[in-house]
C-alpha angles and dihedrals in degrees: 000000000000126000114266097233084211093056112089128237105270102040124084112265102221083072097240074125098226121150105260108217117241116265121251092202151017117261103170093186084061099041092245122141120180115262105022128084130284107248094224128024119260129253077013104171085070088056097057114111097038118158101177099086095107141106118226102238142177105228096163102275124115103270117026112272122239104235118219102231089183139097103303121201117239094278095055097262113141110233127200128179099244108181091354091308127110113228140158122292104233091040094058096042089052096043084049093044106032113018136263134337112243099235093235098052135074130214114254115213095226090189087046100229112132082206100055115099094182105131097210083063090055128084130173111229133150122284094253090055089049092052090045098052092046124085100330094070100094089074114085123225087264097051091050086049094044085043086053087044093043094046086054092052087060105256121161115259085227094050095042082051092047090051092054084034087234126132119273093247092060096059081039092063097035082064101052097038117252093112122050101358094153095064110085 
């Protein structure tokens, strides 16, 4: 495997985001030169599947996050190889922690952090409470109801999300139903 040029000196360059030791000498066949850090971790088949790469973090919830410093896939989400799989990081730490995911439910990031791997911030709900507790939350029952009135009256969906200074999508969604069906 080749070095992950995104990847910083120091931490393992296949981005399952563990330290790499010092090395003691210069093997220029292996690409290590004395002093600076290994680019992968050594023996590192034994290492797969670690969940310890966080920081322990306030980030404004009730108890501190712990903060995935590992690859992360292109939504934020740490990932880690559990078993020879990749998965998610917070999914494998709370399988390991807490028990299984019931296949039809999600985790819910109750901190609302994609980064954070803490189980206790992690809750498994249906996809649909999932999607109605994520960025639309910040609109109250009533503004759903006035977005859905105002929509009727024939109001632009650019202008209604400029009004609750939300994307255009949101108010998109909100209209067709996938967010925020229960409110009538």
């Amino acid at each position: 495997m080749l070095p992950d040029s995104t990847i910083p000196k120091g931490f393992c360059q296949c981005g399952c985001g563990g330290r790499t030791k010092i090395a003691d000498r210069t093997r220029p066949a292996r690409g290590y030169v004395k002093g600076e850090p290994y680019p992968f971790i050594l023996n590192h088949a034994k290492s797969k599947g670690r969940l310890d790469n966080y920081v322990i973090e306030d980030r404004g919830y009730l108890t501190p996050c712990w903060i995935w410093m590992g690859h992360t896939d292109a939504k934020g989400y740490g990932m880690v190889k559990v078993d020879g799989k990749e998965q998610r990081a917070h999914r494998a730490m709370y399988k390991r922690e807490a028990g299984p995911i019931p296949e039809e439910l999600q985790l819910d990031h109750l901190c609302r952090n994609k980064g954070c791997v803490r189980p206790d911030h992690l809750e498994p709900v249906t996809g649909k409470v999932n999607v109605n507790r994520g960025p639309v939350t910040k609109l109250s029952d009533d503004d759903v109801r006035t977005i859905r009135a105002m929509d009727r009256d024939g109001m632009r969906g650019m202008d209604i999300a400029a009004h609750f200074a939300v994307s255009k999508g949101t108010i998109s969604n909100i209209l067709v139903g996938r967010f925020r069906s229960d409110v009538h």
